[in-house]
N, C-alpha and C positions, 0 to 999 in steps of 0.2 A: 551855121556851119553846113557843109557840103559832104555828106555820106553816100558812098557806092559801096553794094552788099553785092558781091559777086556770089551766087548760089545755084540751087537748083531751081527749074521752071516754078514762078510764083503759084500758077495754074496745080501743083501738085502740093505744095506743103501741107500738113493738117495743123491749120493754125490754133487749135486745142492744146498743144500737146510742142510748138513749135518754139524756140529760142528766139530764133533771128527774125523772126515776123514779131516777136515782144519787143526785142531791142526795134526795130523798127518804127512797133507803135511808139515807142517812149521819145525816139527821138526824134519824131515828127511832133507830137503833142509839145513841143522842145519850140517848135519852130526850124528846126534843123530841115534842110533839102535831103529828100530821101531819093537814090537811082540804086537801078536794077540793071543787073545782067549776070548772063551764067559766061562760065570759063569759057567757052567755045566765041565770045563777043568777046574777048581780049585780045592784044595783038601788038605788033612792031612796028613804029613807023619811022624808017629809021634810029638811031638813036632813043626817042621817046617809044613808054608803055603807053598803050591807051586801050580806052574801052568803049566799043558799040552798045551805050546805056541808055535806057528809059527814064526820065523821072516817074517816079509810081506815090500814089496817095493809095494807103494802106486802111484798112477799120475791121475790126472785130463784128462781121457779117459771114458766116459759112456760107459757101459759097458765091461770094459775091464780095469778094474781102480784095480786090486791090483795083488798082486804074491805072493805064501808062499813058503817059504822054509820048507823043515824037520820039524816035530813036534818034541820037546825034552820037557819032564819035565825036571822041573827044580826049585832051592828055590826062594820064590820071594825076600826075601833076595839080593839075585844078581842083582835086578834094580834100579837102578836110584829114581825111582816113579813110581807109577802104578795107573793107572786112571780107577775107578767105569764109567763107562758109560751104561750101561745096562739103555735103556728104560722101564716105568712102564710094567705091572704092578707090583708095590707091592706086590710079594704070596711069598709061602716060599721059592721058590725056592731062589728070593732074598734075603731074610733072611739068609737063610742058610750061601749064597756066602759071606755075610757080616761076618759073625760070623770069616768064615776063613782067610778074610782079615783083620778083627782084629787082629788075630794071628800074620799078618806080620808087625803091626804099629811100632814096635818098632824098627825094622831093617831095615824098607823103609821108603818112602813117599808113604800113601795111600791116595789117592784124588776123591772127596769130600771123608772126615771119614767116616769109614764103620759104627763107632757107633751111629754117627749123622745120616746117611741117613736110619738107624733104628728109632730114633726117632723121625726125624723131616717128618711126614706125610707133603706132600705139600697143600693140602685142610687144614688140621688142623694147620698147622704151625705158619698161623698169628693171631689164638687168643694167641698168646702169646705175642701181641701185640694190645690189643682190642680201644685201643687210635685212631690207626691207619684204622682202617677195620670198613665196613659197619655189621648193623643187621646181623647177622648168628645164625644157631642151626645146632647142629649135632643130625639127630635121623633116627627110621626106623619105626615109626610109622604115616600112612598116615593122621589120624585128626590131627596132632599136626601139618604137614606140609599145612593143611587147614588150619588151627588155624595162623598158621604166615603169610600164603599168606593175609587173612583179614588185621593182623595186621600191614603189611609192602602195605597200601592202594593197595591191588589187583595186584600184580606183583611182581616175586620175582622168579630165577635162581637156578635150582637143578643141582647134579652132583655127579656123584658117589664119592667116598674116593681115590678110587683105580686104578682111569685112567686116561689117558692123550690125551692130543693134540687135547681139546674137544668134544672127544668118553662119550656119554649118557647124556650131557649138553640140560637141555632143558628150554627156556623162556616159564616162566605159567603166564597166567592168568586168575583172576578171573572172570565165566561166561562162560569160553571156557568149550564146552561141552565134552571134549575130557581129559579136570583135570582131572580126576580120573583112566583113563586108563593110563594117565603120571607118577601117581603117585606111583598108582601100581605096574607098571612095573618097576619104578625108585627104587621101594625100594624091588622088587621080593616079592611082598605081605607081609610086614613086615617083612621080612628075610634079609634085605641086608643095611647096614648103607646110607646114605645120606643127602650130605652137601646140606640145604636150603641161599642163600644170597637174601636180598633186592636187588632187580632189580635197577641199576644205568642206566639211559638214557645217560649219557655222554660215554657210550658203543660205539655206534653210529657215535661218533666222533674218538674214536677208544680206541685201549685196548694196555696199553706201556708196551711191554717188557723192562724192566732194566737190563741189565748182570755188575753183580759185581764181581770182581777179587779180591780175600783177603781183601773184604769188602769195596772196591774202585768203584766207576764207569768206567765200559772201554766202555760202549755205549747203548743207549737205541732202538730201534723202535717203532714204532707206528703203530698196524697195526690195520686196518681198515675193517669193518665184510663187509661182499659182501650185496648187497640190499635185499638179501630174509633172509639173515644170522641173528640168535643173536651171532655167535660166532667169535672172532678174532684171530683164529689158522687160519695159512696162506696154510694149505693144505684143508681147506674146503673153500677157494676162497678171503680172507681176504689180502687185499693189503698193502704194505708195505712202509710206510711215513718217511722222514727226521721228528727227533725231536727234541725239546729240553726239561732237566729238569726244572721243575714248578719248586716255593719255597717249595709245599708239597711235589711234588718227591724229593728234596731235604732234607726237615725234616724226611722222611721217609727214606731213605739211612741212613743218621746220624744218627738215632737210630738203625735200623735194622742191618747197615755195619759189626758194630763191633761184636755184637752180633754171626753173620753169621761166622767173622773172627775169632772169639776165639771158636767157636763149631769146628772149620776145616776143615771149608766148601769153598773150594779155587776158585769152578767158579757157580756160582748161578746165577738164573733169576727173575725179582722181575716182578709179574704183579699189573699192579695200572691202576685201571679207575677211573676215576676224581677225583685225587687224597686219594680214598682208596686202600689199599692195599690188593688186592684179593688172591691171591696165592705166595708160593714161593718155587720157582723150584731150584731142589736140586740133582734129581737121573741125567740128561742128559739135562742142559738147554742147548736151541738152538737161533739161531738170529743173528753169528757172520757174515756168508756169505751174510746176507742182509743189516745188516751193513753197510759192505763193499761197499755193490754196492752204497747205497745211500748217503755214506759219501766219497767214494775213498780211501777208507784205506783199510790195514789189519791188521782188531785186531788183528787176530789168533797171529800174532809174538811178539805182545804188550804181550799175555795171557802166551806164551813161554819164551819171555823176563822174566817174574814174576815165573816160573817155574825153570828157570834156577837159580834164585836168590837163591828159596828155596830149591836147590837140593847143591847147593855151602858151601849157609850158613849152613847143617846139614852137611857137608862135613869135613866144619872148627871148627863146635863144639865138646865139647868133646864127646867123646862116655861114 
């Protein structure tokens, strides 16, 4: 099979700590064709999507972890499936690259949907499930974000729309003399959207990544914010727990799974602290290499196992 990982510069990932450089190794060690390029190597040619790609041969050497061969355009047509991975932020440049991988849905596998990862914002994603998730508003006006700190008793988690891996995340509260240059900044003086959540303390105990594969569970963490930390992104010092799913992370899977399955959203990340459902990651979820460590597996081959399925089964369908 013939895979194109559309992402960010290979030259930057830390493949310690990386998803799509794991899916990578697995499906190379597969025998599968592995190419490369970022969104910016995509395009129109006429009619046809295509992509300005590399084949790359990949290996678990820091620094010295991949090779390209020859850049060729080429139709994305000619792959297998071709995997969205590009990290936030959300601007148009995203956009854009979506647009033109719509173009190719119908003659590949594109994964996650380029249409979905248009409209499924990760901060907004789970009021479409308001059952599920803690008090939220979406605004850019800073009394209204006073207004709900009072009302959600004096504490309560800002965060941009538009970023990730807990870049502009901040725990407020009320009396700290420093709110309003938070808030300010938070939202560029009214100019800039921001999600307000009621402040959960079971944060504390830790914040569960879930990664769902075609709306399945293939493995959760628990990671754990560092003692000066509110946040549980494990590159700003947030440690990393064997767990297991609650009955709520369970009720919350059951509903969301399918959801998530029938949008075309093939590898997702669910976050849930004390059992509400905070975010759901969609453009680049990550968690599989830690995983790994803390359970002795490798999902990454479980996540290709399920790739493989779906590249078969549209093989043996009719066209």
């Amino acid at each position: 099979m013939k895979f194109l990982f559309v992402m960010d510069p290979l030259a930057r990932i830390q493949i310690e700590g990386d998803t799509t450089f794991a899916m990578m190794i697995e499906a190379q060690s597969r025998g599968h064709e592995i190419w490369f390029c970022e969104p910016s190597h995509l395009g129109l040619e006429h009619e046809r999507a295509v992509g300005a790609a590399w084949p790359a041969t990949v290996r678990r050497h820091k620094g010295d972890h991949y090779l390209l061969g020859p850049q060729t355009t080429q139709p994305l047509a000619g792959f297998d499936a071709v995997f969205m991975r590009k990290d936030p932020p959300f601007d148009l440049d995203y956009y854009f690259a979506t647009l033109i991988l719509e173009r190719a849905r119908e003659s590949t596998l594109v994964l996650n949907d380029p249409r979905g990862l248009r409209e499924a914002n990760e901060k907004l994603s789970v009021l479409q499930f308001p059952k599920l998730t803690a008090p939220m508003i979406v605004t850019r006006e800073v009394a209204r974000l006073r207004a709900f700190l009072q009302e959600q008793g004096g504490e309560m988690v800002i965060k941009p729309l538009d970023a990730s891996g807990g870049f502009g995340v901040f725990h407020v509260r009320q009396g700290d003399p420093n709110t309003g240059s938070i808030l300010e900044q938070a939202t560029n003086l009214g100019r800039r959207w921001t999600v307000a959540q009621k402040y959960l303390p079971e944060v504390r105990e830790g914040d569960k990544r879930i990664l769902l594969v075609e709306g399945e569970p293939l493995c959760a963490v628990l990671r754990v914010p560092a003692p000066d930390e509110a946040r549980g992104n494990l590159h700003v010092g947030a440690k990393p727990k064997a767990t297991e799913l609650s009955e709520k992370d369970r009720a919350i899977v059951d509903v969301v799974g399918p959801r998530l399955r029938d949008a075309g959203f093939f590898l997702v990340g669910l976050d849930v602290i004390g059992g509400y459902l905070t975010e759901i990651n969609v453009t680049s979820p990550t968690g599989i290499l830690e995983a790994n460590v803390l359970y002795g597996e490798r999902f990454e081959a479980k996540l290709i196992d399920k790739l493989e399925d779906k590249v078969n089964a549209r093989r043996a369908s009719p066209s």
